[in-house]
NUDO-220480 format. One record per residue (C-alpha): x, y, z. Coordinates in Angstrom, 3 decimals, m for minus. Example, Ala and Ser with C-alpha at 12.3 -4.5 7.8 and 13.67 -1.06 7.14 Angstrom:
// NUDO-220480
((12.300,m4.500,7.800))
((13.670,m1.060,7.140))
END
This chain:
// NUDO-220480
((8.609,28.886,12.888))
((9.960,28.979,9.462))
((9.658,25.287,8.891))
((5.957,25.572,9.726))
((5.731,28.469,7.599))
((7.324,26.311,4.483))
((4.567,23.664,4.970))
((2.264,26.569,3.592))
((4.768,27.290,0.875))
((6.271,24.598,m1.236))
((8.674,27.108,m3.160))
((10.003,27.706,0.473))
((10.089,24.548,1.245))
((12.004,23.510,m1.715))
((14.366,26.957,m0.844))
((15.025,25.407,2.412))
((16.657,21.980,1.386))
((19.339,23.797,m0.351))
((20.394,25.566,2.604))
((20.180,23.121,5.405))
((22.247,20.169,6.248))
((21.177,16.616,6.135))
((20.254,16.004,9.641))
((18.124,19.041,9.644))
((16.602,17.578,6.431))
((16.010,13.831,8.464))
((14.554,16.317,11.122))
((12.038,18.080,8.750))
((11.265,14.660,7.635))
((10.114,13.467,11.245))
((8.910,16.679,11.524))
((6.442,16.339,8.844))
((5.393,12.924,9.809))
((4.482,14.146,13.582))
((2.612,17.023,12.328))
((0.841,15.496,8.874))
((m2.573,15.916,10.566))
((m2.416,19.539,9.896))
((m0.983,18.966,6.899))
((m3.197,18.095,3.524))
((m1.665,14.522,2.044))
((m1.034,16.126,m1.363))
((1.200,18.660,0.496))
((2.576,16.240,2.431))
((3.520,13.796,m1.235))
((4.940,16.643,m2.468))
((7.401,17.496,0.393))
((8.417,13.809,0.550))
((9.592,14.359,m2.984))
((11.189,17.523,m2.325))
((12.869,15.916,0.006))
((13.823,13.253,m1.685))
((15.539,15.384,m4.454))
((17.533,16.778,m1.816))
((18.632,13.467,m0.754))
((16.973,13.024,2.309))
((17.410,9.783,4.259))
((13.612,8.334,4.851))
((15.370,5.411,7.108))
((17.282,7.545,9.650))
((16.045,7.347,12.988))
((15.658,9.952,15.695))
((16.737,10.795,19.123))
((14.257,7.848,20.406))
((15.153,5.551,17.511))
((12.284,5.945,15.087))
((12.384,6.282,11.808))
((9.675,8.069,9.854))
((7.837,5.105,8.741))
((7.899,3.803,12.773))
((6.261,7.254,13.458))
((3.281,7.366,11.044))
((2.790,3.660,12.038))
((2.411,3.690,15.401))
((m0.178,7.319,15.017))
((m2.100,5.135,12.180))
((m1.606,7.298,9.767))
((m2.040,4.693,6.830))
((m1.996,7.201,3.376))
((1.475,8.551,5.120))
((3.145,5.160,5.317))
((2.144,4.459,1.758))
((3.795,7.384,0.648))
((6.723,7.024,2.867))
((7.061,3.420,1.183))
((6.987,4.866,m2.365))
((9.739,7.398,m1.629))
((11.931,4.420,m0.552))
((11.134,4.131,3.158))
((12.926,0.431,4.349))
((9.662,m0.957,6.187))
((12.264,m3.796,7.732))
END
């Protein structure tokens, strides 16, 4: 998909948060989180950035009611929630 083709890309990445709306932003943000073991950490910092320049919301939850944070909680993945707390995730 083109999403998982940005992951690879960061200038296409970047290209893709001007053109998509905010809930498909929130989307690639779960996205990421679900699939950040196949994705290096420093990859995965600097999409969270990206992201957050584009004004992302880190504390919107998805269709089951989880936000981000919730997600790389519950799979243990402990360098993701730190960096999902320093972009401004609400841990509450």
């Amino acid at each position: 998909s083109l999403l998982t083709s940005a992951l690879e890309h960061r200038a296409l990445f970047q290209w893709l948060l001007t053109v998509v709306s905010p809930v498909v932003k929130t989307d690639m943000l779960h996205f990421l989180v679900r699939h950040v073991e196949e994705i290096d950490i420093i990859k995965l910092i600097g999409h969270f950035e990206d992201l957050k320049s584009a004004n992302a919301d880190f504390n919107v939850r998805d269709s089951e009611g989880r936000t981000a944070l919730m997600i790389a909680v519950y799979r243990g993945y402990l360098m993701t929630v730190s960096a999902l707390l320093q972009q401004g995730a609400d841990p509450n």
